[in-house]
C-alpha positions as CSV (number, residue, x, y, z in Angstrom):
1,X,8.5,21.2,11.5
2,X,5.3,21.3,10.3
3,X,5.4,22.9,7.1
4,X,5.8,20.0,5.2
5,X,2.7,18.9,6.4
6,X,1.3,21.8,5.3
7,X,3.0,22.3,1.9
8,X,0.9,18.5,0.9
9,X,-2.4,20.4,1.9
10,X,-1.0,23.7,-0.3
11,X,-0.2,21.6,-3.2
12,X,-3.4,20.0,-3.0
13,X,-5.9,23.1,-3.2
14,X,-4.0,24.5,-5.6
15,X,-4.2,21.4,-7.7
16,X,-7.7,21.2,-7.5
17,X,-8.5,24.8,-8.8
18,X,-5.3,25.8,-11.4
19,X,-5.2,23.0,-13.9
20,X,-2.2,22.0,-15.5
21,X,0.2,24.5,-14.3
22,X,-0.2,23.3,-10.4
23,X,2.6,21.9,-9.9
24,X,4.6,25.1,-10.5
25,X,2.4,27.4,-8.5
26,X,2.2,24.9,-5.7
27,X,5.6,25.3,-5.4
28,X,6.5,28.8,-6.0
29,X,3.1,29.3,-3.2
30,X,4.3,27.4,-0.6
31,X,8.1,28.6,-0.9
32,X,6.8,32.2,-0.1
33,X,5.0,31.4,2.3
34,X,7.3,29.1,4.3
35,X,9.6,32.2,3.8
36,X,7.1,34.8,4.7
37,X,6.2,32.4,8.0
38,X,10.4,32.2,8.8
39,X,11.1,36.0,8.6
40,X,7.7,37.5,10.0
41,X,8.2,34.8,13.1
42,X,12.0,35.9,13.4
43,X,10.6,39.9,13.2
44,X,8.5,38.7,16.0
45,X,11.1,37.5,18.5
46,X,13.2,40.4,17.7
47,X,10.3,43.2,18.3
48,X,9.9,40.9,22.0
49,X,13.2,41.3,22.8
50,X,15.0,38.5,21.9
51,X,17.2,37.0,19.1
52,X,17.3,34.6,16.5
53,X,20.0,32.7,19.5
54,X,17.3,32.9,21.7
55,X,15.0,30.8,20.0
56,X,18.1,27.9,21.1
57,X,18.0,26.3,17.3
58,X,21.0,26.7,15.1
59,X,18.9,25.7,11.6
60,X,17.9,29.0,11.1
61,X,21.2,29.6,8.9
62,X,21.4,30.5,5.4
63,X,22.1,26.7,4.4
64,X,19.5,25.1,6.4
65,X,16.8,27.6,5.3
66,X,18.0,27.0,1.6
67,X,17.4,23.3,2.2
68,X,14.3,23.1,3.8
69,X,12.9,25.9,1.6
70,X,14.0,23.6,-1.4
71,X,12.2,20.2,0.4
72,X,9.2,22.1,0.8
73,X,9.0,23.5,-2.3
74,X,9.6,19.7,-3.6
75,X,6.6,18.5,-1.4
76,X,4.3,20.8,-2.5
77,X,4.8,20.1,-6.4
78,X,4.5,16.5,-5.4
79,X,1.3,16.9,-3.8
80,X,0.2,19.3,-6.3
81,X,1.3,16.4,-9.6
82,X,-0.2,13.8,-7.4
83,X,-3.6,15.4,-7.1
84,X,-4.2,15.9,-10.8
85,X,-3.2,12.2,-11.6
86,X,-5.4,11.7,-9.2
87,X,-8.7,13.3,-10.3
88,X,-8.0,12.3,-13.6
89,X,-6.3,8.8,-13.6
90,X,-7.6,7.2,-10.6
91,X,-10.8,5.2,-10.6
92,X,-13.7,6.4,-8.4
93,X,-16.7,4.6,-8.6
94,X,-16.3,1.3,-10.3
95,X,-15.3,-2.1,-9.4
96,X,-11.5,-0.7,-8.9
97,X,-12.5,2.0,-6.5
98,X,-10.3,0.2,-3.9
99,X,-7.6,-0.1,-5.7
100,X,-7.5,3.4,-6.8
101,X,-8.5,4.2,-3.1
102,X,-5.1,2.4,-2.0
103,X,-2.7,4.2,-4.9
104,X,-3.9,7.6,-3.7
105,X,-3.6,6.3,-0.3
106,X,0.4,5.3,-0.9
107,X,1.2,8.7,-3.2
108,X,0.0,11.1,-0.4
109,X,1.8,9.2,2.3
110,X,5.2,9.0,-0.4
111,X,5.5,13.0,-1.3
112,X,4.6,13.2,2.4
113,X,7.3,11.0,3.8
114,X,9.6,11.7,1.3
115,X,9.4,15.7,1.0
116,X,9.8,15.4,5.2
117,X,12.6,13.6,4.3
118,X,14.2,15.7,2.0
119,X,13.2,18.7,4.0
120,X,15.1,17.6,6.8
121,X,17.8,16.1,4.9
122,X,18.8,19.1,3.3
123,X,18.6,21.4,6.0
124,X,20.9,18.8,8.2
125,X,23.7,18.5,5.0
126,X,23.8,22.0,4.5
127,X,23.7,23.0,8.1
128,X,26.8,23.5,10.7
129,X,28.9,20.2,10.4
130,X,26.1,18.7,8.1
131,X,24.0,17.3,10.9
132,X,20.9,18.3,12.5
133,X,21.9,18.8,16.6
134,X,18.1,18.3,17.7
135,X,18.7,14.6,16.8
136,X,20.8,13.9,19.3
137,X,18.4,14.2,21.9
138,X,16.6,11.1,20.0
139,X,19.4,9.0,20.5
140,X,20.7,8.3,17.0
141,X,23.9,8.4,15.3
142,X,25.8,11.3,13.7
143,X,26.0,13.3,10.5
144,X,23.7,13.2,7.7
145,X,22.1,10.0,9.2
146,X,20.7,12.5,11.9
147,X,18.7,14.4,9.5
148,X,16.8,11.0,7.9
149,X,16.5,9.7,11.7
150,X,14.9,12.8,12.2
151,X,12.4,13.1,9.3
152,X,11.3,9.2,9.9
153,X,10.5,10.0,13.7
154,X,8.0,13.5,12.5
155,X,6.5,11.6,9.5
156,X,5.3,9.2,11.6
157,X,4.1,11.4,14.7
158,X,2.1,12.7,11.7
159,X,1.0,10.2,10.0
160,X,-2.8,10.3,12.0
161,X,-2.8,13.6,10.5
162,X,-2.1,12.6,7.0
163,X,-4.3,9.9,7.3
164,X,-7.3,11.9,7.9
165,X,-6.4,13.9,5.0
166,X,-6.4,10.7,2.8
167,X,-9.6,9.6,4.7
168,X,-11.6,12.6,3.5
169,X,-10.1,12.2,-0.1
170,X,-11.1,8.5,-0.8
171,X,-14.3,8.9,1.4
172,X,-15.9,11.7,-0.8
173,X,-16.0,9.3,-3.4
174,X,-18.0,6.8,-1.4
175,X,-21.6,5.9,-1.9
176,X,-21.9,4.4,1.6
177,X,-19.8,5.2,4.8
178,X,-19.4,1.7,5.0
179,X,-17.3,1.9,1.4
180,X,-15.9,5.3,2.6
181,X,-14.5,3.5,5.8
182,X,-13.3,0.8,4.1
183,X,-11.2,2.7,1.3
184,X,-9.9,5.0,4.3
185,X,-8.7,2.8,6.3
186,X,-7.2,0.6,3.1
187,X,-6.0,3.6,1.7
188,X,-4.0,4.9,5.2
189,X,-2.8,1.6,6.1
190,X,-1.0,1.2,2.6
191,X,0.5,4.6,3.1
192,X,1.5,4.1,5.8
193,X,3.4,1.0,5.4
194,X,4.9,2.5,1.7
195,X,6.0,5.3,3.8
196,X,7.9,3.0,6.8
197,X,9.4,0.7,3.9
198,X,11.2,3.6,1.9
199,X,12.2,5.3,4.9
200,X,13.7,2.3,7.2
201,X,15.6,1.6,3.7
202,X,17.2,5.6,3.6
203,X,17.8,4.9,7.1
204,X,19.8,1.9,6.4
205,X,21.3,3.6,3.4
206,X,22.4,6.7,5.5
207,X,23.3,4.9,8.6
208,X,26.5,5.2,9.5
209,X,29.4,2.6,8.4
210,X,30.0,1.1,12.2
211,X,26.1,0.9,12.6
212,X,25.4,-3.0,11.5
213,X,21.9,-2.2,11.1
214,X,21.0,-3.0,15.6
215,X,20.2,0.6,16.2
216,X,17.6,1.2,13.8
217,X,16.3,-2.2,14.4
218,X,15.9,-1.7,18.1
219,X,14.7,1.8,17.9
220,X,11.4,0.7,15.7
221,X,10.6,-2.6,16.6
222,X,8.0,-5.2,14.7
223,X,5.3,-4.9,17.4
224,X,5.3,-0.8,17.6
225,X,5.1,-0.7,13.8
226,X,2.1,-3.0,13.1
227,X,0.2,-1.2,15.9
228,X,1.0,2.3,14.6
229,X,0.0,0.6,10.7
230,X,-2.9,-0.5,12.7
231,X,-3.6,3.2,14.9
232,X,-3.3,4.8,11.2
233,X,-5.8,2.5,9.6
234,X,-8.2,3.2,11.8
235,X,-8.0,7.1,11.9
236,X,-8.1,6.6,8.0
237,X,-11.6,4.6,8.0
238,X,-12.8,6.9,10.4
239,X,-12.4,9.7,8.6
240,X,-13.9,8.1,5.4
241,X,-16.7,7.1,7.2
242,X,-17.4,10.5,8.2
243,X,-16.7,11.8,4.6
244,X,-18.7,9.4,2.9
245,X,-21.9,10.2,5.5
């Protein structure tokens, strides 16, 4: 579940050392290597002893391998396109640094967020029955609903991470670690709220028919999401604080 995660930092070193063409070889890198991860850790159970049954998850079928090979694949160009209009587009030391500090900030958190999404999605429509059966155990509805339910609960249990990423992207650009913090933390807590406005909208868009809108509602309410806005912020300007010094 975390390769996502890692197909943003993929995308991003590539990005930064193969010019224009990073994009493609963002993707093409982290498909292989998601692939190379799957079969190498499925050789491993088997040469222990046990089988891919054993391992007591049914998405490692063709379909859902398809699918999240595709979402990661997806993620990674993002990250990879995002990057260079960031080194080149962005503003970095002038009066807009903050802005441009927040736009990076919400297009990390967006391919993020969104290429989780997708990842998860897919695997869930392609899989057995077209849901993912891990999300039951959270407590959500059925069918492809269960995928996005799924994808909005991980993005956020890594959204710290993410933010420290972004954190040591705006902060290297900072001629203080006062200005480094500052853009961090503005920076993560946009992200962060981009993210949780696109996906609480999929999740109303995929929810299912006899769902008035209650379940999602109750299951992330107001108070947990400012303070996890807030908890993000904060790992942001600390990490720009650091990168700046």
């Amino acid at each position: 579940m975390l390769s996502p995660l890692v197909a943003v930092l993929v995308g991003r070193g590539i990005a930064l050392d193969n010019g224009s063409r990073s994009a493609g070889d963002a993707a093409l890198a982290s498909v292989v290597g998601f692939l190379v991860m799957v079969f190498a850790g499925l050789a491993a159970a088997s040469a222990l002893g046990g089988t891919v049954s054993d391992t007591g998850t049914s998405v490692i079928g063709a379909g859902p391998l398809v699918g999240f090979t595709v979402g990661i694949g997806l993620t990674a160009a993002g990250a990879a396109a995002v990057t260079r209009a960031d080194t080149t587009a962005v503003p970095v030391a002038d009066g807009n640094a903050l802005r441009g500090a927040a736009v990076t900030g919400t297009a990390t958190f967006l391919v993020f967020g969104l290429g989780y999404t997708l990842s998860v999605f897919l695997a869930s429509a392609l899989g057995p029955g077209g849901q993912a059966p891990s999300a039951q155990s959270l407590g959500f509805g059925g069918g492809l609903f269960n995928g996005v339910a799924v994808a909005l609960v991980f993005a956020l249990l890594l959204s710290p991470i993410v933010a420290v990423l972004v954190g040591r992207i705006v902060g290297d650009r900072a001629v203080e670690p006062t200005g480094g913090a500052a853009a961090g933390g503005l920076a993560s807590a946009v992200g962060i709220v981009g993210l949780l406005v696109v996906v609480l909208v999929a999740l109303v868009v995929f929810s299912p028919a006899a769902d008035t809108g209650g379940g999602v509602g109750s299951a992330l309410p107001l108070g947990s999401l400012v303070g996890f806005v807030v908890g993000v912020g904060l790992t942001g300007a600390g990490s720009g604080y650091v990168a700046a010094r």
